[in-house]
C-alpha positions as CSV (number, residue, x, y, z in Angstrom):
1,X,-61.8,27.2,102.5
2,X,-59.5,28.1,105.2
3,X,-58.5,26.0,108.2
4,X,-57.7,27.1,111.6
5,X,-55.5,23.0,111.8
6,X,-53.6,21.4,109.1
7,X,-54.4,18.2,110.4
8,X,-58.1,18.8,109.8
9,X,-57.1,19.9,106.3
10,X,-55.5,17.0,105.9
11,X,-58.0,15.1,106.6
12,X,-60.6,17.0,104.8
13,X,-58.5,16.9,101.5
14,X,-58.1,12.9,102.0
15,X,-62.1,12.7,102.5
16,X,-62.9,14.7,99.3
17,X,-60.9,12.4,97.1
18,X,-63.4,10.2,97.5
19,X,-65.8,9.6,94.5
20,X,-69.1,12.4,95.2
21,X,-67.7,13.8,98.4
22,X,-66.9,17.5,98.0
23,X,-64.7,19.7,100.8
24,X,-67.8,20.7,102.0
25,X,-69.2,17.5,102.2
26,X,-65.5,15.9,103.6
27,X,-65.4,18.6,106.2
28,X,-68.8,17.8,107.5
29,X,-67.8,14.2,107.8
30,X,-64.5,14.6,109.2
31,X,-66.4,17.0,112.1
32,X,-68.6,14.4,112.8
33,X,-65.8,11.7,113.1
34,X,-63.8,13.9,115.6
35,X,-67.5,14.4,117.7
36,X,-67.4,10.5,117.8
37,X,-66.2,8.5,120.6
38,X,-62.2,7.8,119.9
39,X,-63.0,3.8,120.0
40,X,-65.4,4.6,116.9
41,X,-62.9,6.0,114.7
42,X,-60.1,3.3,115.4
43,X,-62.6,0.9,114.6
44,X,-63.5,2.8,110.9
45,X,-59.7,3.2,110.1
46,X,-59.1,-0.5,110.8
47,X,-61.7,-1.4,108.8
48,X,-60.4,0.7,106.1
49,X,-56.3,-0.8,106.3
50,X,-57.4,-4.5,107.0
51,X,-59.9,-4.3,103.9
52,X,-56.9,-2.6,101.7
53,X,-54.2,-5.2,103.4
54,X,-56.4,-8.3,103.1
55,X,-59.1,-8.2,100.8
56,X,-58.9,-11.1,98.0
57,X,-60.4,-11.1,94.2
58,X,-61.3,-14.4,94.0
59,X,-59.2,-16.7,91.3
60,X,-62.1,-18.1,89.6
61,X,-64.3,-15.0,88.5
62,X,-62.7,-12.0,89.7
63,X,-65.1,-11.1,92.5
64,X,-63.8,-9.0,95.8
65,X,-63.6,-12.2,98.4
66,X,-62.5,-12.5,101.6
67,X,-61.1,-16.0,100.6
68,X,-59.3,-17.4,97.3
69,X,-62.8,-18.5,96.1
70,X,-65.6,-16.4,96.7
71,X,-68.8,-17.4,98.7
72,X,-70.4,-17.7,95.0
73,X,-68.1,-20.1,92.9
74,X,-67.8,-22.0,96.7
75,X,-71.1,-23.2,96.2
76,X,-71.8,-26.5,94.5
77,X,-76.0,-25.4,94.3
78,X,-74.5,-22.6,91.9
79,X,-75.0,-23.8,88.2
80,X,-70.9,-23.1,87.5
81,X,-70.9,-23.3,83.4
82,X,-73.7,-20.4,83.2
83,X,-71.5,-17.5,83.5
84,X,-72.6,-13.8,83.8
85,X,-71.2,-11.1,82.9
86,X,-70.7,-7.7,84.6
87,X,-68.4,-4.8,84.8
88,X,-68.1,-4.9,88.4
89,X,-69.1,-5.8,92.5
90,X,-71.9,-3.5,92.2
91,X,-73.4,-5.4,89.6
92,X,-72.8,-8.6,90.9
93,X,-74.6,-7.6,94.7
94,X,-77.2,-6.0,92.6
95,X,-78.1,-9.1,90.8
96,X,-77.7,-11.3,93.5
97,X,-80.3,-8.7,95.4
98,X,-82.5,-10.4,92.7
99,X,-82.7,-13.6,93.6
100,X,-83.4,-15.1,89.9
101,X,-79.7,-16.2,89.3
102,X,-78.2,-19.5,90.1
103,X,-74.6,-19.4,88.1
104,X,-71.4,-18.3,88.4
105,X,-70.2,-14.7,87.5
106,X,-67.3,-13.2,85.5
107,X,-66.1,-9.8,86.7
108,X,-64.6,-7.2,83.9
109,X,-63.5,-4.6,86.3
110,X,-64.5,-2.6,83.6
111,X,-65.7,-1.3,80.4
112,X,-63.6,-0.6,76.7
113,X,-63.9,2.8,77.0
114,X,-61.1,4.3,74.5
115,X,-62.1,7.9,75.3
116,X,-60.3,6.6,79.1
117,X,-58.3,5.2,77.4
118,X,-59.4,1.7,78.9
119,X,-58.8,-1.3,76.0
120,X,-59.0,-4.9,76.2
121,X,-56.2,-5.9,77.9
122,X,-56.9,-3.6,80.5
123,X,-59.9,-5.7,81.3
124,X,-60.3,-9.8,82.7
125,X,-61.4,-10.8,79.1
126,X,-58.5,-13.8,78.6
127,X,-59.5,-15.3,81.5
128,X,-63.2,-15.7,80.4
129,X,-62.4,-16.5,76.8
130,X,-59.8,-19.6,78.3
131,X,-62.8,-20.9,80.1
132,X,-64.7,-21.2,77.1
133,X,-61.8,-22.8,74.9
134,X,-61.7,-25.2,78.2
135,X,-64.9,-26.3,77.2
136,X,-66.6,-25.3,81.0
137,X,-68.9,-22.9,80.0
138,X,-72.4,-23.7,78.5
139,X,-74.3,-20.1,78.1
140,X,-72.7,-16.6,78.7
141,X,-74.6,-14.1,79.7
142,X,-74.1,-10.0,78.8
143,X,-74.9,-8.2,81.9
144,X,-73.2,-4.9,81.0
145,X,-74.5,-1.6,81.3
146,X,-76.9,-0.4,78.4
147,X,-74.4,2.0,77.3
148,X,-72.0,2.5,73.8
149,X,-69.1,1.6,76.0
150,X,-71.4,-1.5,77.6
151,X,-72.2,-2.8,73.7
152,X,-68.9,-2.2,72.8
153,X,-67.4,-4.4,75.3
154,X,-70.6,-7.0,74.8
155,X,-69.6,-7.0,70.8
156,X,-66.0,-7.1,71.1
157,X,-66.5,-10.7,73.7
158,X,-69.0,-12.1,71.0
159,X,-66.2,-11.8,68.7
160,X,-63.3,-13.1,70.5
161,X,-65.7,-16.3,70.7
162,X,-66.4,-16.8,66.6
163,X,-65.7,-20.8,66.3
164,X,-66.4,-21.3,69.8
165,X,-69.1,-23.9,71.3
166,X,-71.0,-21.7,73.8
167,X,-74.6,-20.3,73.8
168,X,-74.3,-16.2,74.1
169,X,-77.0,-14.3,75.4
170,X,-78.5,-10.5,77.1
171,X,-80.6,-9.5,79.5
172,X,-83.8,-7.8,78.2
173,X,-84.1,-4.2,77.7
174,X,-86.2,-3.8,80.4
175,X,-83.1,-1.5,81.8
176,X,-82.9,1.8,79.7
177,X,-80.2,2.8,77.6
178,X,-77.4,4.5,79.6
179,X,-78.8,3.0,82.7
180,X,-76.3,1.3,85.6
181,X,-77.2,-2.0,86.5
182,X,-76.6,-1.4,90.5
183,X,-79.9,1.3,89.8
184,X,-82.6,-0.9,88.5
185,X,-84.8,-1.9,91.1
186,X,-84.7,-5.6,91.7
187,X,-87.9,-6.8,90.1
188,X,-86.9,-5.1,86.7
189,X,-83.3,-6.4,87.3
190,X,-84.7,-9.6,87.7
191,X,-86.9,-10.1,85.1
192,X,-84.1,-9.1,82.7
193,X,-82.1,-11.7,83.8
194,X,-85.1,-14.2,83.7
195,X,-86.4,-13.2,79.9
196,X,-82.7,-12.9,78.4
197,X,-82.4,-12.8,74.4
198,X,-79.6,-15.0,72.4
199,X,-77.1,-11.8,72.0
200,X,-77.5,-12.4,68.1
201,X,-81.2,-10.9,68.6
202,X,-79.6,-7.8,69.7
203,X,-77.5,-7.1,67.2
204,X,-80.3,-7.1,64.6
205,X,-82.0,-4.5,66.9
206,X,-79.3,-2.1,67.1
């Protein structure tokens, strides 16, 4: 692709780093920021440094906040020793899209994936197993992905938990294997959540 500025190639190459945008894609985009008024731009790369300079992961579950607790571990209505968990934001917005969930979450920021070479302490997993061994958390819930590196990560919690008192549990199957939570439309997500299996009942099934 050949470009008659280097600061629109700049730009294009920066664009098409992002995940799913392609130069073609990225040079579309950056054309239509430049046909934009200049106020419109500035406001979008403002945006962009204030959310890289000031965004927060909140202390108690991991979650991208604007605060050191997030809106959901704030709120004493939220049932704070059922715990959820899921690989990441996505997940939590698409279960909160659902309505059926009144506890707290645990963000991952990941899965064990060792073909990325992504193990267990590259993941928020002390964290969650210390709040168990604190004795704060009644039930936790599985809310990974459907996927061998979703299990994985489900199996390898259930074990760091043997001796524990805590109640361990999945959603339903209703999602299909391989499927990404932020997908499922919100009634299926839902009804997953609502109609959750003790995790033990899975492992028989697999």
């Amino acid at each position: 692709m050949e470009f008659s500025s280097k600061l629109l190639e700049n730009a294009v190459y920066e664009m098409s780093q992002l995940p799913g945008i392609g130069k073609r894609t990225a040079l579309r985009l950056v054309l239509h920021l430049l046909r934009q008024p200049e106020q419109q731009t500035y406001h979008l790369a403002n945006a962009l440094v204030k959310l890289k300079d000031e965004i927060n992961f909140c202390n108690n579950c991991n979650n991208i906040s604007d605060t050191v607790l997030c809106e959901i571990c704030a709120n004493p209505k939220r049932e704070a020793s059922i715990i959820c968990v899921v690989e990441d934001i996505r997940d939590v917005m698409a279960i909160e899209n659902t309505s059926q969930f009144l506890g707290h979450y645990h963000v991952l920021g990941g899965k064990i994936s060792p073909m990325e070479g992504i193990g267990p302490q590259d993941l928020s997993i002390i964290p969650l197993i210390n709040k168990v061994k604190e004795g704060k958390v009644a039930e936790l819930i599985f809310a990974l992905s459907a996927s061998m590196e979703g299990d994985t990560t489900n199996f390898y919690i259930y074990k760091q938990l043997e001796g524990l008192t805590v109640k361990t549990s999945t959603i339903a199957r209703g999602i299909a294997v391989g499927d990404e939570l932020e997908y499922a439309d919100e009634v299926t997500l839902g009804r997953s959540i609502l109609n959750r299996i003790p995790y033990e009942n899975s492992l028989k099934t697999n």
